[in-house]
N, C-alpha and C positions, 0 to 999 in steps of 0.2 A: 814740461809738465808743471803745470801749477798746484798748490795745496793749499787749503783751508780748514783751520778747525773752531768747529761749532760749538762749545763746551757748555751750551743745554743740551744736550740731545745725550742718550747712552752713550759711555763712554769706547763702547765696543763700533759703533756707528757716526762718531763724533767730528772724524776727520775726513774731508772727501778730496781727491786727487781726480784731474779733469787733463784731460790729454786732447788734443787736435792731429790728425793726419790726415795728410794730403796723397795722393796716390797707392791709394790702397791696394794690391792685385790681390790680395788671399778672401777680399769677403765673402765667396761661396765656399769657399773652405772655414770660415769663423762660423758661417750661417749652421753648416753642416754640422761642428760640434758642437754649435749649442745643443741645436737636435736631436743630437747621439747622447748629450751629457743629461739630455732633461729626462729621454726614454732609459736610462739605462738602472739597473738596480744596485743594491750592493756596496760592497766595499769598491767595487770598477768606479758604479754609479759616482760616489762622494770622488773619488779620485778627475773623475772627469768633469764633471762643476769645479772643484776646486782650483784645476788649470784655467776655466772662464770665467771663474765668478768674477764677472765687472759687468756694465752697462755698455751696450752697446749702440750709438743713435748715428741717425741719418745726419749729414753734416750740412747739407744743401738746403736742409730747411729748419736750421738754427739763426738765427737775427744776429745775435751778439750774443759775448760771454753773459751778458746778464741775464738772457734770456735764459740760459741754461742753470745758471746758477737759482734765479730764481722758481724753474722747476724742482728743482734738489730739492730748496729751502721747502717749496710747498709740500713734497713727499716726506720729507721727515717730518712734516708740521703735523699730516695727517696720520703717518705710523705710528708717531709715540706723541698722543695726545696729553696736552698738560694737565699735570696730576697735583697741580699748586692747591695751597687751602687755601679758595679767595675768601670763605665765611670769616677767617679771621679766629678757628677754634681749635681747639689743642686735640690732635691728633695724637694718640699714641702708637710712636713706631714699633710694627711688629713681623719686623722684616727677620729678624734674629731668630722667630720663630715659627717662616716658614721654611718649608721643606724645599722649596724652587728659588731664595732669595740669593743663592748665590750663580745661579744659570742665569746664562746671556740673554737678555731681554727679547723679547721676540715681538718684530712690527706688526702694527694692524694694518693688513692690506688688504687690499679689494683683488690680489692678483695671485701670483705665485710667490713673490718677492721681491725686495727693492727696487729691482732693475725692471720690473716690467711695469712697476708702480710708477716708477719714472715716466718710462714712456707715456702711461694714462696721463702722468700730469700735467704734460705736453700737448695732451690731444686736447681741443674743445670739446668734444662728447666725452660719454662715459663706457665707451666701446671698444675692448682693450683688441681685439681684434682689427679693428682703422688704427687704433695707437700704432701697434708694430708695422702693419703695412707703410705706415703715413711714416714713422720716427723710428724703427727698428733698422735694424742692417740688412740690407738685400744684398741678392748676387751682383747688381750694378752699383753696391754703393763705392766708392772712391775718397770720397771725403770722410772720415769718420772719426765720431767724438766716441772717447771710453772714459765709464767714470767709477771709481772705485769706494769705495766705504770702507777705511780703517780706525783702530784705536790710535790717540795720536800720539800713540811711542811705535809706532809701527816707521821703519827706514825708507826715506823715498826713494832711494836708490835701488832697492830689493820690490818697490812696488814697481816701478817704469823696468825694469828687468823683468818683471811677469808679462806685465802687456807688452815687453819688445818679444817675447817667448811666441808671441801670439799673434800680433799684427805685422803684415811687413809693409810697412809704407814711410811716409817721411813723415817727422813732427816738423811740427811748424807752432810759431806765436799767435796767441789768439786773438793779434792784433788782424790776421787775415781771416780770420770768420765772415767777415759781412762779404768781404771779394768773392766768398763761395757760394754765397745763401741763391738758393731760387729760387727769384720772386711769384714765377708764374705758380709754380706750387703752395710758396705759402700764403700768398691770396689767395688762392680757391681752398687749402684749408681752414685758415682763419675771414672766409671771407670777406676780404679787403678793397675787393672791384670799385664799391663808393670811393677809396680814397682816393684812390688812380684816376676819376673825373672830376678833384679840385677847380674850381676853377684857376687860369691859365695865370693870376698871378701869385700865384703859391709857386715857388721854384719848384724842383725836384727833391732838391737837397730836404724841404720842409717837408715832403710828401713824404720822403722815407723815415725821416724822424718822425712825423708821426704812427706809421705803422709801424717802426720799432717798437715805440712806444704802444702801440694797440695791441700788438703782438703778449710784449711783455704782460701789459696791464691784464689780458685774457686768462694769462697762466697762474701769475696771481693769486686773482680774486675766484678764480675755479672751484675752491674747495670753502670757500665762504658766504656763496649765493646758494 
């Protein structure tokens, strides 16, 4: 498991942990409790999100750790939009007197939450519906990325102990992400088919560097056009 922390972003959201597995056998059973934990009401309800609350993505059609990373970055860009004085004028803080200054900041999403904002930020449309199809966990996923949102006094130890609660598959280094990735997919979602009829003195090696880089540069610029 690797860890990052982001120290613009709310402190409660500041820190993100990113996990890779390889043979995954539980995903209709991961699939299933989301399911269970999103329909559920109640004190049940919060107890069963609470056992999944992390991100859960299709591993097969991630490029590179950057790719991923830099969807993160785009979802917290747009959750908690900057709240800087660029006029240059004295604001007086009145946070002391509101009545919500001390409740945990809460994202502006287009979805349910974090994790599903994720996935949108991954998609090229704005159709969170193809998002989870396209980059969510199916019954056939195998490969699969989990990514978590904590404060960064929160124990790695105690976070990769919730997602081993949860996943049974093997982690692995995210130096083997691209060995997994399927091109045939994520060309026909980021429609890539031009790049694949380079002409013949482009190696291979330059073909996929460039649609790594197409790929990335999509996810991006997504939320700035």
């Amino acid at each position: 498991m690797e860890s990052y922390t982001l120290p613009s972003f709310p402190p409660e959201y500041s820190t993100i942990h990113i996990c890779l597995f390889e043979n995954v056998r539980n995903s209709p059973e991961i699939k299933k409790r989301l399911i269970t934990a999103a329909t559920t009401k109640g004190e049940e309800g919060d107890k069963l999100r609470a056992e999944v609350d992390f991100g859960f993505l299709e591993g097969d059609v991630l490029v590179s750790k950057e790719h991923l990373l830099t969807s993160i970055l785009t979802t917290l860009l747009y959750s908690f939009p900057s709240t800087s004085n660029s006029a240059g004028v004295d604001i007086p803080n009145i946070e002391p007197l509101s009545i919500s200054s001390s409740s945990k900041p809460k994202p502006k999403t287009r979805t349910h939450n974090l994790h599903s904002e994720l996935l949108l930020s991954l998609s090229p449309n704005n159709n969170i519906t193809d998002s989870i199809r396209r980059h969510g966990i199916s019954d056939t996923t195998t490969n699969l990325v989990v990514v978590k949102f904590t404060g960064p006094h929160t124990n790695q130890e105690s976070v990769y102990q919730s997602i081993a609660d949860v996943v049974q598959g093997n982690l692995v280094g995210w130096d083997q992400i691209q060995k997994k990735t399927d091109w045939g997919r994520v060309d026909k979602i980021y429609k890539l088919s031009e790049l694949n009829s380079l002409k013949s003195s482009t190696t291979p090696d330059e073909i996929l560097n460039k649609k790594i880089s197409a790929v990335v540069s999509a996810v991006g610029i997504k939320n700035v056009i």
